[in-house]
LUMLUMMI-659785 format. One record per residue (C-alpha): y negated, x negated, z; residue number from 1. Coordinates in steps of 0.02 Angstrom, whole numbers, always signed. Layout:
<atoms>
ATOM	Y	X	Z	NUM
...
</atoms>
This chain:
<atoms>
ATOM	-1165	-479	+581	1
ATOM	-1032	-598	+532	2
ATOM	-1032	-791	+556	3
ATOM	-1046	-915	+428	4
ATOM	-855	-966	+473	5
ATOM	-807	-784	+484	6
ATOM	-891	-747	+301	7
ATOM	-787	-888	+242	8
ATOM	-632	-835	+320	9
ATOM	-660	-669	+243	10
ATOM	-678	-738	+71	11
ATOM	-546	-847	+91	12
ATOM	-423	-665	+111	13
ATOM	-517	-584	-15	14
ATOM	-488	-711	-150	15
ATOM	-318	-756	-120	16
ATOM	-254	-568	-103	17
ATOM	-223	-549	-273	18
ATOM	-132	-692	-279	19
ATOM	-2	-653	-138	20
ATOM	+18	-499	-194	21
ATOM	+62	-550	-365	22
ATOM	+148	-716	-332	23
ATOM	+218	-687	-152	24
ATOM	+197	-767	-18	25
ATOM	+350	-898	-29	26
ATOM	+281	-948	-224	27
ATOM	+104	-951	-185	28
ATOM	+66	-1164	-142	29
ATOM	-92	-1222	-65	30
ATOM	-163	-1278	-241	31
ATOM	-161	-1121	-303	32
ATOM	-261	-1050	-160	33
ATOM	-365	-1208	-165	34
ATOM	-396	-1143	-371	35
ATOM	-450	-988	-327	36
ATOM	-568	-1000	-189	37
ATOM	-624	-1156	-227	38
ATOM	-612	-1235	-79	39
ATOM	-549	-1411	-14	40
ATOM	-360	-1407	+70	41
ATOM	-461	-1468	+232	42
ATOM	-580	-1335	+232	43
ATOM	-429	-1192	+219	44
ATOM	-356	-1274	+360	45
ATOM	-524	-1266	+474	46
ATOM	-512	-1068	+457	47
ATOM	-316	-1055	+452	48
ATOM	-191	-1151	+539	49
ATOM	-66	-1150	+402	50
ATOM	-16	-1042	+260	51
ATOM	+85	-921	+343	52
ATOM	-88	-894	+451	53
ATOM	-179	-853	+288	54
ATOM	-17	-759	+235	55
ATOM	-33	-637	+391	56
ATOM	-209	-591	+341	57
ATOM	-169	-564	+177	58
ATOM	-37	-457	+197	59
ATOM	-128	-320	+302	60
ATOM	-294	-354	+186	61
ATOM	-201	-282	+44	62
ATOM	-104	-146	+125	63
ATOM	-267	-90	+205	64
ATOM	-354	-104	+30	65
ATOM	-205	+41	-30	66
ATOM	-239	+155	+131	67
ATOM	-434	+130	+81	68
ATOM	-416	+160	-111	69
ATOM	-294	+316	-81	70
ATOM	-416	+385	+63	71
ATOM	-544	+375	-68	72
ATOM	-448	+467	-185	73
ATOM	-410	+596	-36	74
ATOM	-591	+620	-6	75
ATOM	-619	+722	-160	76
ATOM	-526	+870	-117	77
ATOM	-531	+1001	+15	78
ATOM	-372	+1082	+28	79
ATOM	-180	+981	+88	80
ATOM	-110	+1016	-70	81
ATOM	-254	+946	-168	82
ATOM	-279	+797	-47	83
ATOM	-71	+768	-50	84
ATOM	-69	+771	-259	85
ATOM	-222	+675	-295	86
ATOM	-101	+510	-209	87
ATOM	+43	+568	-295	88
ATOM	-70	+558	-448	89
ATOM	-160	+404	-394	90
ATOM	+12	+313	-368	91
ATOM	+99	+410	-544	92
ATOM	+67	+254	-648	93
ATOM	+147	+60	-553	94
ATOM	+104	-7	-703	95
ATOM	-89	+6	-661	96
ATOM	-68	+20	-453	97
ATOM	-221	+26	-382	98
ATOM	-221	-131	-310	99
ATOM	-193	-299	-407	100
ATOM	-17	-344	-404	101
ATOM	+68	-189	-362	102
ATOM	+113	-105	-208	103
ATOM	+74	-229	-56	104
ATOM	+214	-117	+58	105
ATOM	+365	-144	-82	106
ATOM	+289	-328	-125	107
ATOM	+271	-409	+35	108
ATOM	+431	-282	+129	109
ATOM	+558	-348	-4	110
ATOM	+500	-522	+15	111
ATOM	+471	-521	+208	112
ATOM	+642	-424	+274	113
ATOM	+732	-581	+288	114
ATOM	+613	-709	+290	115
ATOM	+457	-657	+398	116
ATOM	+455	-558	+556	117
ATOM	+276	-536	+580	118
ATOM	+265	-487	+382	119
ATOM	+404	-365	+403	120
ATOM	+320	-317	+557	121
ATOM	+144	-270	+462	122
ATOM	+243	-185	+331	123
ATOM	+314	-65	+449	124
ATOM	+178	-39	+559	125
ATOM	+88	+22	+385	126
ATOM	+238	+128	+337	127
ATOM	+245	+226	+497	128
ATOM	+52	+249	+471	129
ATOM	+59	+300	+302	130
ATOM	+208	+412	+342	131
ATOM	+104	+475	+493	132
ATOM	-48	+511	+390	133
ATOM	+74	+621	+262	134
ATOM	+124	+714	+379	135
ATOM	-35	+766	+476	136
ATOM	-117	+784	+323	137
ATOM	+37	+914	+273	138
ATOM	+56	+1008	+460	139
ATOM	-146	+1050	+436	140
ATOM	-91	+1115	+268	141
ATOM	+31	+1227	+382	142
ATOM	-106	+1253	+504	143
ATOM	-230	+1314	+405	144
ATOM	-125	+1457	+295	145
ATOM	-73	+1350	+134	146
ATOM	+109	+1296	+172	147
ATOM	+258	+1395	+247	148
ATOM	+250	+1378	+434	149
ATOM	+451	+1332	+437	150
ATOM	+421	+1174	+307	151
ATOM	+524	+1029	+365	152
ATOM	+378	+898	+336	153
ATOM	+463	+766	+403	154
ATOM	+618	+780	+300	155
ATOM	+488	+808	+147	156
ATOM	+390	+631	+205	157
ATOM	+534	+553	+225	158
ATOM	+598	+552	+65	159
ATOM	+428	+584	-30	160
ATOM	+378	+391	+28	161
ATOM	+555	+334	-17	162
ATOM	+543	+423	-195	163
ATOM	+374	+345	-232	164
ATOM	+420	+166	-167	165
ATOM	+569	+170	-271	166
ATOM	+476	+235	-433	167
ATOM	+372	+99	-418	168
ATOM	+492	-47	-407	169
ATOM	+580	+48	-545	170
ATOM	+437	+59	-656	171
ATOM	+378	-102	-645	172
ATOM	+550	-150	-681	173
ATOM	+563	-81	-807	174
ATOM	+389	-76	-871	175
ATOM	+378	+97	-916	176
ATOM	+329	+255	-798	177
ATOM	+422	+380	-847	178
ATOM	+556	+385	-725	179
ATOM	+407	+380	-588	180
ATOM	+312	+527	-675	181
ATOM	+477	+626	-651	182
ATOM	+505	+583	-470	183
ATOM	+289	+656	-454	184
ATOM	+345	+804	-540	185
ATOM	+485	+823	-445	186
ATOM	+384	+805	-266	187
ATOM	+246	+922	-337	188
ATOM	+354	+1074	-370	189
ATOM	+431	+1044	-200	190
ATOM	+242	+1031	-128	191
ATOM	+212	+1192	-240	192
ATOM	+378	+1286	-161	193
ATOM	+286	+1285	+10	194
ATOM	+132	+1375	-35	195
ATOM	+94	+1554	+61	196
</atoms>
């Protein structure tokens, strides 16, 4: 059972998650974190040393909010290629990501590279998982009779993250999907190729 202080601390992430992840870390001030949890600038301070303390947490709240939302998604299906195209489906429209303010991975990785190690650091550590995850999830596709046993996964991972990060920063660029619906379609009839 959690703490009073620990309760806090955790609503202190949860509230201000949405914020980071819209805002970014650099734009998002103390007064606006103040605004949303409603809390004095002393009492942020007795749970977090400084912003970029509360930034840490934030960052691998939300990107552990995505793995949770697209497990749950996962969950629904039985087979690889079910379980691999219901997050290509859950991810086929940026414009409505699953969580608030887009992709925490692109968000926080394009703001971090230069500016944060331990922010780049979280971002990586969740690509490499997430990249991991595709691929075991994929290889018991193989294992169990649904994909060609000779299927370069890690070539297909590879670039099936890069495709889907990039739709995403292009779609919310440009505020329409359509180039990110192609790049699903384009992953799914590769996914389909492999089938036995």
């Amino acid at each position: 059972m959690m703490t009073k202080a620990e309760k806090t601390k955790q609503y202190i992430i949860e509230q201000t998650a949405p914020l980071f992840n819209t805002k970014g870390v650099a734009a998002t001030a103390i007064s606006d974190i103040m605004a949303v949890t409603n809390l004095a600038k002393g009492s942020l301070y007795v749970h977090f040393s400084n912003k970029d303390e509360l930034a840490y947490s934030v960052v691998a709240y939300n990107i552990q909010l995505f793995i949770d939302r697209s497990g749950e998604e996962v969950a629904h299906f039985v087979s690889a290629h079910d379980k691999f195209f219901a997050v290509l489906d859950l991810l086929s429209d940026p414009l409505n990501h699953p969580i608030k303010g887009g992709c925490p991975i692109l968000n926080f990785g394009m703001e971090a590279d230069d500016t944060s190690p331990v922010i780049r650091d979280i971002v990586n550590q969740a690509i490499g998982d997430i990249q991991h995850f595709m691929k075991a999830l994929l290889q018991k596709g193989i294992d169990d009779g649904e994909f060609k046993p000779d299927w370069d996964i890690h070539t297909f991972v590879v670039k099936a993250f890069a495709m889907l990060e990039g739709g995403i920063l292009v779609s919310r660029i440009a505020q329409d999907n359509s180039q990110m619906l192609l790049l699903i379609n384009l992953m799914k009839q590769e996914i389909d190729a492999q089938l036995l």
